[in-house]
C-alpha positions as CSV (number, residue, x, y, z in Angstrom):
1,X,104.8,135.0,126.4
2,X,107.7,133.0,127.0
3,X,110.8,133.8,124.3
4,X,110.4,130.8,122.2
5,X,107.2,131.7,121.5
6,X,107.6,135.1,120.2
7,X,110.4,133.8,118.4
8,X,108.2,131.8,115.8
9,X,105.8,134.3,116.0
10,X,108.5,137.2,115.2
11,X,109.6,134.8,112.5
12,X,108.6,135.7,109.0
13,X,108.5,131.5,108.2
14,X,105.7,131.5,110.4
15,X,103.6,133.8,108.2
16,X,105.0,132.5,104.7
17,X,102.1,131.9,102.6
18,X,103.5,127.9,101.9
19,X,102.0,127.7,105.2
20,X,99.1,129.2,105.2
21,X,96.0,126.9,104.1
22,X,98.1,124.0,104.6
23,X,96.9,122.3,108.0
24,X,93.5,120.0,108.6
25,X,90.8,121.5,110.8
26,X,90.2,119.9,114.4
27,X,86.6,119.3,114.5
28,X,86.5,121.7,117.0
29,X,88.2,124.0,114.9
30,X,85.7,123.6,111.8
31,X,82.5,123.6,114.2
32,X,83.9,127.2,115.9
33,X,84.9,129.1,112.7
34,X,82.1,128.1,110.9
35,X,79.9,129.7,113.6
36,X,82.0,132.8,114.5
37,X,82.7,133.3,110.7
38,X,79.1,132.5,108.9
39,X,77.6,134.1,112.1
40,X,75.1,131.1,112.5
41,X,72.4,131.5,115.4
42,X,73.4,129.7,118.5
43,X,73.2,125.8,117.9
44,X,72.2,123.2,119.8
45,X,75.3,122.1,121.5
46,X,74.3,118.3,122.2
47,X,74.1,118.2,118.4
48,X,77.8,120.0,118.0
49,X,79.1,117.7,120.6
50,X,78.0,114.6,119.2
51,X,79.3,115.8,115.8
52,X,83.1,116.3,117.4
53,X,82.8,112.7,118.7
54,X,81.6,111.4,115.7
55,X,84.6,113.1,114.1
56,X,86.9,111.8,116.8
57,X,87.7,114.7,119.1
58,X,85.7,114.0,122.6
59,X,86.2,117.5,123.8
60,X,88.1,117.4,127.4
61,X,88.6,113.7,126.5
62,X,91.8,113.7,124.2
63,X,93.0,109.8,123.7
64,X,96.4,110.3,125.5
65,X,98.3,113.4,127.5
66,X,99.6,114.0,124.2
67,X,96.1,115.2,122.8
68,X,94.9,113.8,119.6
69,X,97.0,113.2,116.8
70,X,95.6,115.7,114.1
71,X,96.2,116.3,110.6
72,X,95.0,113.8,108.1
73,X,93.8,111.6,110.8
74,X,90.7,114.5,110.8
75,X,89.6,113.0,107.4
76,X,88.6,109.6,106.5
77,X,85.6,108.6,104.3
78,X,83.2,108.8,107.5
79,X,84.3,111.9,109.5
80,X,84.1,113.7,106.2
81,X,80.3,113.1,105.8
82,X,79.8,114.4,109.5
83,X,82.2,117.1,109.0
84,X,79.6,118.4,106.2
85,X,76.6,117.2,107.7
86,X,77.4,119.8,110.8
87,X,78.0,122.4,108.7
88,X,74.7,121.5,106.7
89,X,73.1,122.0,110.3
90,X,74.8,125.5,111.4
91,X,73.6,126.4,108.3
92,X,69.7,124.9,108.0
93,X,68.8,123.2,110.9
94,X,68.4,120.5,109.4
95,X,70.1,117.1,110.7
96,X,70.9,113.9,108.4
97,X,67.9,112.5,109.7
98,X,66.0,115.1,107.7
99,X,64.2,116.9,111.1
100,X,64.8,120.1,111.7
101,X,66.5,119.7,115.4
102,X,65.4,123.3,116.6
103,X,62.1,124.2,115.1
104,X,62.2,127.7,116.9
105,X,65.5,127.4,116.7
106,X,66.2,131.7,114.9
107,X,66.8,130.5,110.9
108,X,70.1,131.7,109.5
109,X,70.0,134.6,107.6
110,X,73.0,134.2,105.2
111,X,72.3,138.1,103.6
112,X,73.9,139.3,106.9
113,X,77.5,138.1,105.0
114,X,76.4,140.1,101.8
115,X,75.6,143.6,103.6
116,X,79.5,144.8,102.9
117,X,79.4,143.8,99.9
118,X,75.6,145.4,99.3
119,X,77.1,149.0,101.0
120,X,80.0,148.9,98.5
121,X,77.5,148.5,95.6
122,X,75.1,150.9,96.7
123,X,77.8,153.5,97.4
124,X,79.1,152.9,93.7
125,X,76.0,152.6,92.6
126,X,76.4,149.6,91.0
127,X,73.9,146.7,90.8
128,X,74.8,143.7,93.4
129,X,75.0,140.6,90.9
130,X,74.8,136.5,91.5
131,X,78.5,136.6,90.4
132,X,79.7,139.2,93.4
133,X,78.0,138.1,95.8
134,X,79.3,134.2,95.0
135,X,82.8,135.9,94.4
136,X,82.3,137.5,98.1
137,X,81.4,134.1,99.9
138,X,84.1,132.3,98.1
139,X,86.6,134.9,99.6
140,X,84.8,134.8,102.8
141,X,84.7,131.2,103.3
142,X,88.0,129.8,102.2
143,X,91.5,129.8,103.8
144,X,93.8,133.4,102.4
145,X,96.3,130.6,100.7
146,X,96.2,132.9,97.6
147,X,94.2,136.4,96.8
148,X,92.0,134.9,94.3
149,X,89.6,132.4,94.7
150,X,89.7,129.2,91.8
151,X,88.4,129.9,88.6
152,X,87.1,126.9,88.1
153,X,85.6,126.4,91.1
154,X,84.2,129.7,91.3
155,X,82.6,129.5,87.7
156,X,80.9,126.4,89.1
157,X,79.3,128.1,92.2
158,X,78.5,130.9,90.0
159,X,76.8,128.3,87.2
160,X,75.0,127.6,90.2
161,X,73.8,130.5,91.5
162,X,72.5,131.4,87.9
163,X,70.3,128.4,87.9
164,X,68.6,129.7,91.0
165,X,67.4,133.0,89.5
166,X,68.6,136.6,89.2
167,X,67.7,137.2,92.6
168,X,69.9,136.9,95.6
169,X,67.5,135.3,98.1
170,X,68.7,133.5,101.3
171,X,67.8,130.0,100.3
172,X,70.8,131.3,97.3
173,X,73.2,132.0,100.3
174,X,72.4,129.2,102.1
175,X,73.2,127.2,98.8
176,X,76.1,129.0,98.0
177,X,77.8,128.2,101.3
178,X,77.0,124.7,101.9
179,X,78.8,124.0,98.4
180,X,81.4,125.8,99.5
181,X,81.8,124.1,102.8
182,X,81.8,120.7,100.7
183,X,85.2,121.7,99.5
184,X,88.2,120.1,100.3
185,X,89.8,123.7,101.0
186,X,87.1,124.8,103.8
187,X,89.1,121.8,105.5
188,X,92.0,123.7,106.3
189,X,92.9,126.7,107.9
């Protein structure tokens, strides 16, 4: 690493928390951390592909030497619709068309992200609640600008999650996190 580099990384600026949450996701960005992070089964990549040149980042293909120009050019009123659409499919399946694109395609199991959560409870022998587990995904999900999540946004996905029943099914999960993926704050990293 050459010595400007681990200057700004030695710099304490570069980990102030003004910066932290405060930059747009590439498509490529949003498609890869929703996968590693939600630990999605393996996607069809013609479908992920498409997506990142729908939201204008043709992978090996940037528009100039200088690469693409980023930011809030990521977000405009259609790339947002197939920035959540993807994110819809990593998590169901389920394209905008309304077919399913992989039918044998391994369905996302969304209690995988509760099972820390689940240990703690168990080892406390507490109950594991609607409220905790939306609390957990909302931590999970969004970028560590502060410690706690919203409250207002979190009572929302927890108004939610009480509509769906006491129990914490995977069709809940999957609920859970494709509202929170709709929010302007998944966006950024």
């Amino acid at each position: 690493m050459g010595p400007v580099l681990e200057t700004i990384f030695k710099s304490r600026h570069f980990y102030d928390e003004a910066n932290r949450g405060a930059v747009i996701k590439s498509p490529v960005q949003l498609i890869v951390q929703a996968v590693r992070s939600l630990r999605t089964p393996p996607p069809d990549l013609g479908v992920l592909i498409e997506s990142m040149n729908l939201m204008g980042q043709n992978l090996f293909q940037p528009p100039s030497v200088k690469g693409w120009e980023g930011g809030r050019s990521w977000i405009n009123t259609s790339t947002l619709f197939v920035r959540q659409n993807v994110l819809v499919y990593l998590l169901t399946g389920r394209l905008p068309a309304g077919y399913t694109a992989l039918s044998t395609r391994t369905k996302f199991d969304g209690l995988k992200l509760l099972e820390p959560l689940r240990a703690s409870a168990n080892k406390s022998k507490e109950q594991l609640t609607t409220d905790k587990a939306t609390e957990h995904l909302v931590k999970l999900c969004m970028p560590p600008v502060s410690q706690e999540p919203d409250e207002v946004q979190l009572a929302t996905l927890q108004q939610f999650a009480e509509t769906q029943g006491p129990e914490i099914s995977n069709e809940l999960v999957i609920g859970l996190l494709c509202l929170i993926t709709a929010m302007p704050e998944y966006q950024l990293c």
